[in-house]
C-alpha positions as CSV (number, residue, x, y, z in Angstrom):
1,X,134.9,57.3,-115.2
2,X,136.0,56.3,-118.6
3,X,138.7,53.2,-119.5
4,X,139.2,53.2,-122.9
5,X,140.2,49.7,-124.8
6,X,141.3,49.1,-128.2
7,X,138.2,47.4,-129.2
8,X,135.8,49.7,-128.1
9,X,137.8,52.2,-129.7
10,X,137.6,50.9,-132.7
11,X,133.6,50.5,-132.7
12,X,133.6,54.3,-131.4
13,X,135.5,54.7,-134.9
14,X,132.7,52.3,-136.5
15,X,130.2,54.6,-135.3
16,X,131.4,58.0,-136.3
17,X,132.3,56.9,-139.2
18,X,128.6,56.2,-140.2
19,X,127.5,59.4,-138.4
20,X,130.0,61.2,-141.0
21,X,128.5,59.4,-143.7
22,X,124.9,60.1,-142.6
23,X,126.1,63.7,-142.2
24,X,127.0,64.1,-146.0
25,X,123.7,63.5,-146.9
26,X,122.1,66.4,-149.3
27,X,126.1,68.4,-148.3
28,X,126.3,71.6,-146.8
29,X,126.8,72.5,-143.3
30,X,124.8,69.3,-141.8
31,X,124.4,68.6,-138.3
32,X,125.3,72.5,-137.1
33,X,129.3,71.8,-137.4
34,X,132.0,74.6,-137.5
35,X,131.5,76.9,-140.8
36,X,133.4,75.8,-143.5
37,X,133.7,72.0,-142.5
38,X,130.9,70.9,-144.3
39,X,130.5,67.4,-142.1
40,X,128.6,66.5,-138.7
41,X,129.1,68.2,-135.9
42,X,128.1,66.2,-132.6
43,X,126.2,68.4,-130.1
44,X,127.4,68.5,-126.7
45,X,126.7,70.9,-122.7
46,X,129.6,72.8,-123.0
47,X,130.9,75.6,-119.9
48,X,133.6,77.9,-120.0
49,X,136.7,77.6,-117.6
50,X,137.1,80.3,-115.1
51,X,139.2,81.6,-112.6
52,X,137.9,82.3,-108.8
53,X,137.5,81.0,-105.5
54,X,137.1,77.8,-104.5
55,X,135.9,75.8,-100.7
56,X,136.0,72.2,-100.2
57,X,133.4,71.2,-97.8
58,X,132.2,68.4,-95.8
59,X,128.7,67.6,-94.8
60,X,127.4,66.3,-91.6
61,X,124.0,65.4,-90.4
62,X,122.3,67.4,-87.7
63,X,119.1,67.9,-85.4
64,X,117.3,71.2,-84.7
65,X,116.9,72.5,-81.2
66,X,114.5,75.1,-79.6
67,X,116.5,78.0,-77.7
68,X,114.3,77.9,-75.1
69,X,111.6,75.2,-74.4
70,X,109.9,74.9,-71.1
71,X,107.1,72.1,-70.0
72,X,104.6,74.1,-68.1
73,X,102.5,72.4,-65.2
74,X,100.6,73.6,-62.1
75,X,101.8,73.5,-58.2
76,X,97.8,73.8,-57.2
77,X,95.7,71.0,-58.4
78,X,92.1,71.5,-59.1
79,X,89.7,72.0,-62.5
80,X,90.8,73.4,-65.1
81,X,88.6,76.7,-66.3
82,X,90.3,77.7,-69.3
83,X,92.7,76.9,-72.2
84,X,93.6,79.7,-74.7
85,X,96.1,79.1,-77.4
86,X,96.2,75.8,-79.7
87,X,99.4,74.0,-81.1
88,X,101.3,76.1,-83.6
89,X,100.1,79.7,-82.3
90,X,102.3,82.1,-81.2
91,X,102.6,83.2,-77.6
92,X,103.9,86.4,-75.7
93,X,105.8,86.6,-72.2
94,X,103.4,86.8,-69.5
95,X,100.0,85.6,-72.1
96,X,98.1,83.3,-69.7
97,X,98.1,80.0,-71.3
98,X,95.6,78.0,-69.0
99,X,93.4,79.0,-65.8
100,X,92.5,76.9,-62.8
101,X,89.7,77.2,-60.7
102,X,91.0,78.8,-57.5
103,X,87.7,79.5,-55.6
104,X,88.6,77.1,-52.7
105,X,91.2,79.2,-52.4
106,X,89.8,82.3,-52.7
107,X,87.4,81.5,-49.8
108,X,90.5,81.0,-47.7
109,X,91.9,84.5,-48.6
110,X,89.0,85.6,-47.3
111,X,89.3,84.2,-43.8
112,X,92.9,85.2,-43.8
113,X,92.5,88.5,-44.3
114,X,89.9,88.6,-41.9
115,X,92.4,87.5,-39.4
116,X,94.5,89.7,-40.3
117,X,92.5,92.9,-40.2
118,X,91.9,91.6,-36.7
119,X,95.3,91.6,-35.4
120,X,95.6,94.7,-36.6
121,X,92.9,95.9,-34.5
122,X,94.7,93.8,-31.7
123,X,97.9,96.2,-31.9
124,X,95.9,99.3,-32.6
125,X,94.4,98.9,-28.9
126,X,97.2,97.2,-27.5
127,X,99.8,100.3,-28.3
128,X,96.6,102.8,-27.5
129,X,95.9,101.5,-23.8
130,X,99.9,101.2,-22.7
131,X,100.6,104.7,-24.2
132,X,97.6,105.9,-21.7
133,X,99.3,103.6,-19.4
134,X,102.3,104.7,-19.6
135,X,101.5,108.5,-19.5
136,X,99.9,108.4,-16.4
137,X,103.2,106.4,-15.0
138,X,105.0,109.1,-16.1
139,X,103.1,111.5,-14.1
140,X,102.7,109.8,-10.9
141,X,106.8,109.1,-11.1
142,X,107.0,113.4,-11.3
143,X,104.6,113.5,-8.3
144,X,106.3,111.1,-6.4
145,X,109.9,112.5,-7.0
146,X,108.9,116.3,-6.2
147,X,107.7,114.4,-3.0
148,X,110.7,112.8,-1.9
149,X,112.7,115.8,-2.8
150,X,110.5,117.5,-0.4
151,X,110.4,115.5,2.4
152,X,114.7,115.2,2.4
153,X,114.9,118.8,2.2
154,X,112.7,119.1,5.2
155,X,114.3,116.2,7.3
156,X,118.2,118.4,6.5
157,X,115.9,121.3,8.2
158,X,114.5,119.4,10.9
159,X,117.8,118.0,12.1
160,X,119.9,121.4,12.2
161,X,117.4,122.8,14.3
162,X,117.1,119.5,16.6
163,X,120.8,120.4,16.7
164,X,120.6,124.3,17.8
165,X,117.6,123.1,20.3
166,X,114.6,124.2,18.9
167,X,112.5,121.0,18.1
168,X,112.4,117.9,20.1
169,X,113.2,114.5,19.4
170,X,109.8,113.3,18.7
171,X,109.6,116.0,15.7
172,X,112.8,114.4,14.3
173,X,111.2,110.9,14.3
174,X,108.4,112.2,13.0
175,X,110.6,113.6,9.3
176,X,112.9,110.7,8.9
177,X,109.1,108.6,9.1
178,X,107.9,111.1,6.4
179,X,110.8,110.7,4.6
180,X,111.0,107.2,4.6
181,X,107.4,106.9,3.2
182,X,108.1,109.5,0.3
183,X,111.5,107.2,-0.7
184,X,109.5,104.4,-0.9
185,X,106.7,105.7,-3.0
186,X,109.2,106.8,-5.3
187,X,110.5,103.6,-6.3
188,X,107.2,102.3,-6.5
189,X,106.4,105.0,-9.0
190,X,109.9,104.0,-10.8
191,X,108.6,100.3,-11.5
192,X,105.3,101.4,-12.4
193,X,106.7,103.8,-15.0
194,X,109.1,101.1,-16.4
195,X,106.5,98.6,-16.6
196,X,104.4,100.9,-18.3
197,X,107.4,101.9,-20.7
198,X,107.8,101.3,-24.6
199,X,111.0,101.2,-25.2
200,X,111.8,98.5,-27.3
201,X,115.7,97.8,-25.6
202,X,113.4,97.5,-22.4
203,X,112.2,94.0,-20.8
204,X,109.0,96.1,-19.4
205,X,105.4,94.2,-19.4
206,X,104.0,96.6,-22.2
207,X,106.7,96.3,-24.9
208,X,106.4,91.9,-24.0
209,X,102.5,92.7,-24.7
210,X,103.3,94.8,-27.8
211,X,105.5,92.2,-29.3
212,X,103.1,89.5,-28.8
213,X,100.8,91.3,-30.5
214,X,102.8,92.6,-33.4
215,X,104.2,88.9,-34.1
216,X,100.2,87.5,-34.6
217,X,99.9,90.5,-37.0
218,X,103.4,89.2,-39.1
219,X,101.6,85.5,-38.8
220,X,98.4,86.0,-40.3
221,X,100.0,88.6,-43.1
222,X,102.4,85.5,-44.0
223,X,99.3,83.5,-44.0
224,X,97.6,86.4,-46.2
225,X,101.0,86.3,-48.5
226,X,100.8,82.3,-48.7
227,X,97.4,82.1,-49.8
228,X,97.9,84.7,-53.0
229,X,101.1,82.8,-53.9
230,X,98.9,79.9,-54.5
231,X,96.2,81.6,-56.2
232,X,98.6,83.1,-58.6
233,X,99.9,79.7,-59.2
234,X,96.7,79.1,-60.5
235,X,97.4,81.3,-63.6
236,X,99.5,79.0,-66.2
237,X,101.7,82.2,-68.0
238,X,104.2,81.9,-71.4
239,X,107.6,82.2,-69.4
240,X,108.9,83.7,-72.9
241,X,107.8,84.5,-76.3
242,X,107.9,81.8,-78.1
243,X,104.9,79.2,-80.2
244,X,102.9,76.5,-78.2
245,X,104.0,72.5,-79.0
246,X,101.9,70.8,-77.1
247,X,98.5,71.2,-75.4
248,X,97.6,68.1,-73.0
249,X,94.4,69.7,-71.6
250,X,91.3,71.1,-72.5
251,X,88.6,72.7,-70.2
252,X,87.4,70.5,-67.4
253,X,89.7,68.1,-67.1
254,X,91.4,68.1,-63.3
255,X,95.2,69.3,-63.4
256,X,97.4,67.6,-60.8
257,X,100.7,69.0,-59.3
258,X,103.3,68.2,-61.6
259,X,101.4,67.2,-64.5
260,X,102.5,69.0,-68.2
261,X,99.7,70.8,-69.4
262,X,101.3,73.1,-72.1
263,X,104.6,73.5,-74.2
264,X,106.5,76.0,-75.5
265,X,109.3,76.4,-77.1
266,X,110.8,79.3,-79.1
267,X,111.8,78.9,-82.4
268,X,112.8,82.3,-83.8
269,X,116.4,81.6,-82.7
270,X,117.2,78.0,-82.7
271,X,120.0,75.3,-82.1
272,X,121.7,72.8,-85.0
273,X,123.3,69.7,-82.9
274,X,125.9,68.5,-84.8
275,X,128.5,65.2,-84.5
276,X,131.8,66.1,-85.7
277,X,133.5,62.6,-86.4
278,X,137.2,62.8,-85.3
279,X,138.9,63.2,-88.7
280,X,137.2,66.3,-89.4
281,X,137.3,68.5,-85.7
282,X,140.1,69.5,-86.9
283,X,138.3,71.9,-89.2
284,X,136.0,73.0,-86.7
285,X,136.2,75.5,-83.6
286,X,134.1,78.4,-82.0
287,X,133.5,80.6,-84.6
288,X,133.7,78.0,-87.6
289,X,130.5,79.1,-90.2
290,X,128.6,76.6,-90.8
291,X,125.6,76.7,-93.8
292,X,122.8,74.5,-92.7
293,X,119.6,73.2,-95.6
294,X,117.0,70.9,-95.4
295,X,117.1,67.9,-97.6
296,X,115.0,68.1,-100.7
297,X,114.6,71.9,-100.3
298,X,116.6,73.7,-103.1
299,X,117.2,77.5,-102.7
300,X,117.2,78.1,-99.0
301,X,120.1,77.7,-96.8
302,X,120.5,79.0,-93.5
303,X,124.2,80.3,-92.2
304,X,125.5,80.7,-88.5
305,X,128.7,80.1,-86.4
306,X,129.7,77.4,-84.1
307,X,129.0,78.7,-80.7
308,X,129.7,75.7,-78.4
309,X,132.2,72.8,-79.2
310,X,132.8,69.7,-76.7
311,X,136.4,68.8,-76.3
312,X,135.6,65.0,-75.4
313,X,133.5,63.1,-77.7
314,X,130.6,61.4,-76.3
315,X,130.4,58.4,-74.6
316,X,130.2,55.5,-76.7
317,X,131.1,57.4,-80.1
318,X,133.8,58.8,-81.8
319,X,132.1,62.6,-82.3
320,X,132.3,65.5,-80.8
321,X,129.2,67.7,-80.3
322,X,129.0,71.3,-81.7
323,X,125.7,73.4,-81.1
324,X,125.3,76.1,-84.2
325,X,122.8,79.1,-83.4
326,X,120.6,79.6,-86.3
327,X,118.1,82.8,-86.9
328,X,115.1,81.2,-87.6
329,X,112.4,84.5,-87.8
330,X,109.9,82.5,-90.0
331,X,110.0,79.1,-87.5
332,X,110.8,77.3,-91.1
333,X,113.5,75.4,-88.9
334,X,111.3,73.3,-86.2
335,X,112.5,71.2,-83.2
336,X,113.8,67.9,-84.0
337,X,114.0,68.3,-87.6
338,X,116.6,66.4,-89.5
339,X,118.6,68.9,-91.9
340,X,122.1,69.0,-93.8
341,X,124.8,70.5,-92.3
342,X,128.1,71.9,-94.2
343,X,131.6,73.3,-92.7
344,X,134.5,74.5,-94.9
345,X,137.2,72.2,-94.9
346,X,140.1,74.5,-96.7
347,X,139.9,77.1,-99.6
348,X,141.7,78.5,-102.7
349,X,142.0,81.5,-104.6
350,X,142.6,83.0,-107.8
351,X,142.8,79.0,-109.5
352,X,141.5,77.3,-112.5
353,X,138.2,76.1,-111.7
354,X,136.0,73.6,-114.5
355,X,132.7,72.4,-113.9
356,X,132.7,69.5,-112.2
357,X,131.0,67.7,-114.7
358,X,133.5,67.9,-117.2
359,X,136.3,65.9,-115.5
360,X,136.9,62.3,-115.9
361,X,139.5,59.7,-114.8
362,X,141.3,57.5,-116.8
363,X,143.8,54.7,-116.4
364,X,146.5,57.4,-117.1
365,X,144.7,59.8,-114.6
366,X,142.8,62.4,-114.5
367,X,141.1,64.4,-117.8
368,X,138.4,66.5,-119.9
369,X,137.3,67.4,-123.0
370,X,137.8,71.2,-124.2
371,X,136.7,72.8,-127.6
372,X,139.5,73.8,-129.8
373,X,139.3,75.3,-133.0
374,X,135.3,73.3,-133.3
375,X,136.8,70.0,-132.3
376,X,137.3,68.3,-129.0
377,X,140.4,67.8,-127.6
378,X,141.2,65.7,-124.9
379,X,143.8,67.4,-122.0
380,X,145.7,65.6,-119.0
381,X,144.9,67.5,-116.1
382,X,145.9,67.8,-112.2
383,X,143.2,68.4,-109.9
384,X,143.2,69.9,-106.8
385,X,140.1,71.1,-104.8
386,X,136.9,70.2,-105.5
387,X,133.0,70.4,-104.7
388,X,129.3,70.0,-106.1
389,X,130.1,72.4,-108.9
390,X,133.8,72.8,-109.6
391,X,136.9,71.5,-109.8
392,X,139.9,73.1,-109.7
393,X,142.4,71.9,-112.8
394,X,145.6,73.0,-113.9
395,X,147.6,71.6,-117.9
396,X,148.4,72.2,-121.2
397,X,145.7,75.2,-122.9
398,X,143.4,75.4,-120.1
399,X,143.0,79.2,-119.2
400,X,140.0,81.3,-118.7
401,X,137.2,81.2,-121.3
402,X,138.4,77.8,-122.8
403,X,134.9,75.7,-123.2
404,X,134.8,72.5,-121.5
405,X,133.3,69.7,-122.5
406,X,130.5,68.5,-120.2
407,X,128.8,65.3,-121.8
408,X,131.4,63.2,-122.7
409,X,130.1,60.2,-123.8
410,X,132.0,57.3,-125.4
411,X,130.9,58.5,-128.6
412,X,133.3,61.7,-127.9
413,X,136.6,61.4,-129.1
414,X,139.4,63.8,-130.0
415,X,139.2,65.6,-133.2
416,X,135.9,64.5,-133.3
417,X,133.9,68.3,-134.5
418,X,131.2,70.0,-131.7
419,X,128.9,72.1,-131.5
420,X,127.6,73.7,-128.2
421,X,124.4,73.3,-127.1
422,X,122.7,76.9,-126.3
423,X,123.2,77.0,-122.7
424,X,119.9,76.4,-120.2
425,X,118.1,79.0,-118.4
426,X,118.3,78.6,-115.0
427,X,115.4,77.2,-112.9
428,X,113.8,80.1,-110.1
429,X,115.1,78.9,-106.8
């Protein structure tokens, strides 16, 4: 900012004067001034006005988040056999990070599945002797019920000729006691044949033996099943891709249920936390781009999209929280890192934009310095929006191409003759 007061003007005078007289010193062109004038020309950074775009920005301050982080432990307890990757390396879905000794374990499998091979055996024999059981049921019912068919057609004989006279009463008893005997082995035969049967809708002895046997088989399979759960929960696995963050073991030391052994967390997609304080969520919604940098890093920016906004701000504070998704394929963004995060606050086009350098206020407002005709001129300007690198400006002779003024020093004044500086090569970023 520059406030200019009589007196110092008039020492500004004192001192160009005496840089005008030094500058006719052995006459020509001293000083690189405009051709022709003969006298010093001050050298000054000098840009040229344009016309473009312009974004007015504001800058919050944000954390990085993995997309994924998981704290891997064990449900088995017992030594620990083996540890592959270290901190920093790179793991796959599935890789097995760290190996417990499971031979206790092991050992009971064993037993298990001995158990189980012999329940098997169990049924095998079980369903073997009551389908021989059953088949000769089956057989002695068909005897049995070609017997009593026998014997009742005999006894309807034996009564019609009792009843014409041809056989007396004692060969009448005699049938009904034959018939009698061959009813009741039938339903004898009957409940053999249904204790002997298979059918599952049945109540019989056989399908009660049967299920007994078939439910020890389910038991010591679940056994079996429980076992290799526990051994496989021996194996510590990556649960996605992603790069290790912590290692809290190393072979030998005993693991205990619940106890972290390894983390990891993938960083080739990550999240930028943001506050948004409640003067600017205006600006901001889903979809709002957002460039994120790290502080003292020049030349690399990273750009994403609010995904997730809260609509109450947090208790205690006056923000609201917004989560940013950033592709991170190089892992140059790492969990919890501090970094500089920039939304768009409102944007013009097709204005008058100066460097933001060469704009200065005064008591009377704002102004700059522009080259015309060799010599600096000072111009009133209105400014409207504005960033790191330019202003926009609007007043008298500013258009495209007019050279502005970027060092102006209290030596500057109007009139005063210039000369541009070459302009800088630009640093590799």
């Amino acid at each position: 900012m520059h406030l200019y007061s009589p007196l110092s003007r008039a020492g500004i005078m004192l001192v160009f004067c005496a840089l005008s007289a030094c500058g006719h010193r052995g006459g020509g062109n001293a000083g690189g001034g405009p051709p022709g004038g003969g006298g010093f020309a001050m050298p000054v950074s000098a840009a040229p006005i344009t016309r473009g775009s312009i974004a007015q920005t504001f800058n919050v301050t944000g954390t990085v988040s993995p997309l994924q982080q998981a704290a891997l432990s064990s449900v088995a307890s017992g030594t620990v056999l083996s540890v592959g990757p270290q901190i920093g390396q790179h793991v796959s879905k599935g890789e097995l990070l760290v190996k417990i000794d499971d031979s206790t374990l092991r050992a009971q499998l064993q037993q298990n599945e001995a158990a189980l091979e012999s329940a098997r055996a169990r049924l095998a024999q079980t369903l073997a002797n009551t389908s021989g059981t059953a088949s000769s049921s089956n057989a002695g019912l068909k005897s049995a019920l070609v017997a009593e068919q026998t014997a009742q057609a005999n006894l309807r004989r034996t009564r019609q000729l009792f009843a014409q006279g041809y056989v007396s009463q004692s060969a009448l008893d005699q049938q009904l006691q034959a018939t009698a005997a061959a009813d009741a082995a039938l339903r004898e035969a009957q409940v053999t044949a249904q204790n002997a049967g298979l059918n599952p809708s049945s109540s019989s002895a056989a399908v009660a033996d049967v299920r007994n046997v078939r439910a020890a088989v389910s038991q010591s399979a679940a056994a079996v099943s429980i076992i290799q759960s526990q051994i496989a929960q021996t194996d510590v696995r990556a649960p996605f891709d992603g790069v290790v963050t912590a290692r809290n073991v190393d072979p030998g030391a005993l693991a205990a249920p619940g106890q972290t052994l390894m983390q990891v967390s993938q960083l080739s997609r990550v999240f930028v936390d943001v506050g948004i304080s409640g003067e600017n969520v205006s600006h901001v919604r889903v979809g709002t781009p957002a460039t994120v940098s790290i502080s003292g890093t020049t030349g690399r920016s990273w750009r994403g999209s609010v995904a997730y906004l809260s609509t109450a701000a947090a208790a205690g504070t006056l923000s609201y929280q917004a989560r940013i998704p950033i592709a991170n394929p190089d892992a140059r963004l790492r969990g919890g890192m501090v970094v500089n995060v920039s939304f768009e606050q409102s944007r013009k086009s097709g204005v008058l934009l100066a460097p933001h350098g060469s704009v200065f206020q005064t008591e009377a407002g704002y102004s700059m310095f522009i080259i015309d005709g060799g010599k600096a001129k000072s111009v009133p300007v209105e400014t409207g929006l504005s960033n790191d690198q330019v202003t926009e400006v609007s007043g008298a002779g500013l258009k495209p191409g007019v050279q502005a003024i970027l060092n102006h020093a209290a030596t500057l004044q109007p009139g005063m003759p210039v000369q541009p500086l070459p302009a800088q090569p630009k640093q590799a970023g």
